[in-house]
Every structure is written in C-alpha cells, then in structure tokens.
N, C-alpha and C positions, 0 to 999 in steps of 0.2 A: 310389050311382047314378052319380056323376059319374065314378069309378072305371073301372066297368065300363064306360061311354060311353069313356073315353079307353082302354081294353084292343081293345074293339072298334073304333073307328076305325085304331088302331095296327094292326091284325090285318087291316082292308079297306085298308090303305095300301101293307102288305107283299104283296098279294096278288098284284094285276100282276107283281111282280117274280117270285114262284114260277111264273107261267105262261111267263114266258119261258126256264125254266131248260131247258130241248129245244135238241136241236144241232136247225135249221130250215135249208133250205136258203136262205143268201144272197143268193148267185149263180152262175151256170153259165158255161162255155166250150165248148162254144157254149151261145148264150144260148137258155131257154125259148121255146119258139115259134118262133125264128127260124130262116129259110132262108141259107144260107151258101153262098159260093163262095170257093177252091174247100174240100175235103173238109176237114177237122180229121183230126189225125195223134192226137191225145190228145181224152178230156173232163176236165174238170178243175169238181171241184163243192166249192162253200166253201161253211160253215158256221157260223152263229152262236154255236156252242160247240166246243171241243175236243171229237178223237173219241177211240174205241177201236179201234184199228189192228184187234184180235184180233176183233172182231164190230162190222164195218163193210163194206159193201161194194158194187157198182155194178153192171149188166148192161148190154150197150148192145145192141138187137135189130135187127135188117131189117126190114120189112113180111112177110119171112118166117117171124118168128121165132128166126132162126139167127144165133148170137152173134157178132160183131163185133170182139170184143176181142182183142187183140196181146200176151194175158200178166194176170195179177192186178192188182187193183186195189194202189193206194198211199196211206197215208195220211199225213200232215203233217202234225201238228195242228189247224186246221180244214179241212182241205181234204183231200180225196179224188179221186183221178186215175186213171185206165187209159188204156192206150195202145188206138191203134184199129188194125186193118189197113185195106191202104187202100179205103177207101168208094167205091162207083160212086152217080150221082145215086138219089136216092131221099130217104123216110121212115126214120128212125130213132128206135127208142123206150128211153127213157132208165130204170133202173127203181132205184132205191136205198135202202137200209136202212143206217142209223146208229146205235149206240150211244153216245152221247157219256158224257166222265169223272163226270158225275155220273149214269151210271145210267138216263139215260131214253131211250128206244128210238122214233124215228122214222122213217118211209117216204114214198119217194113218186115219181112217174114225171112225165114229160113226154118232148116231140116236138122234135124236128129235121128240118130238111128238107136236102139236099144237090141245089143244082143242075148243072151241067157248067157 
C-alpha cells in the first residue's frame, strides 16, 4: 500500500511538469492588446518551447481580412517573426500555429491596434 501511495504521488508530482511541455506563447512584439504608435515593421512572437521551423507559422490580417505580411514567417528557436508591409492606423489580427521539438501542436490569435 505504501508503495503504490509513493508511485502515485511520484506520478501527480510529475504531472504539472507534462502540461507545460506545449511551446505557449510568451510574449509578443507588439504586445497582446496593445495599441502602438507608430506602426511595427516586424511581429516578433516568443515561445516557451523550442519550435519546428518546418510546421510553424504566423498570419498577421487588416479588419479586412487581407494579409499584411512582407515575406514568410522566420523561426529561431523560440521565437517566431514576419516582417509586416507598412501598416496604416487600424485593427490588426494576429493568428499562429506552432509545432514545438517535442511534438505538441499549439494556436492561437490576438489583436493590435495601430494608431497615427
């Protein structure tokens, strides 16, 4: 009994640690939420895990829909970059999918605001 009590504890000790193994986003440039002046030349999104350059990648959209970006996305080990063309004020929506080196497949979007 004691055994299995110290197998199972051992096994809910490791367990937090297995939920963090996801590349999650960090932090951004430009930051979540925020409104900037003036426009950003690049986005630049960092990760809590190493990625997979080959299935990784970023979208950055208008309020129209219509792509933004200045060329393919770049990866650096956590960090993920596109260059932008240049932004007039508005909404822009941020949209990403990462594969990080161990295998586990994350996404996720947020907002920019660009003022003059």
């Amino acid at each position: 009994m004691r055994f299995t009590s110290l197998i199972l504890g051992a096994a809910l000790a490791a367990a937090p640690i297995a939920a963090y193994a996801h590349a999650m986003l960090d932090h951004a440039k430009p930051a979540v939420g925020s409104t900037v002046t003036p426009a950003p030349k690049e986005i630049v999104l960092t990760f809590t895990e190493e990625l997979e350059p080959k299935f990784s990648g970023v979208e950055v959209r208008d309020a129209k829909g219509e792509s933004v970006q200045a060329g393919t996305a770049q990866v650096h080990g956590t960090e993920l970059r596109v260059a932008l063309k240049p932004l007039p004020a508005g909404t822009y929506k941020v949209i990403w999918r990462v594969l990080s080196v161990d295998t586990h497949r994350t996404n996720g979007s947020f907002s920019f605001r660009v003022e003059p």
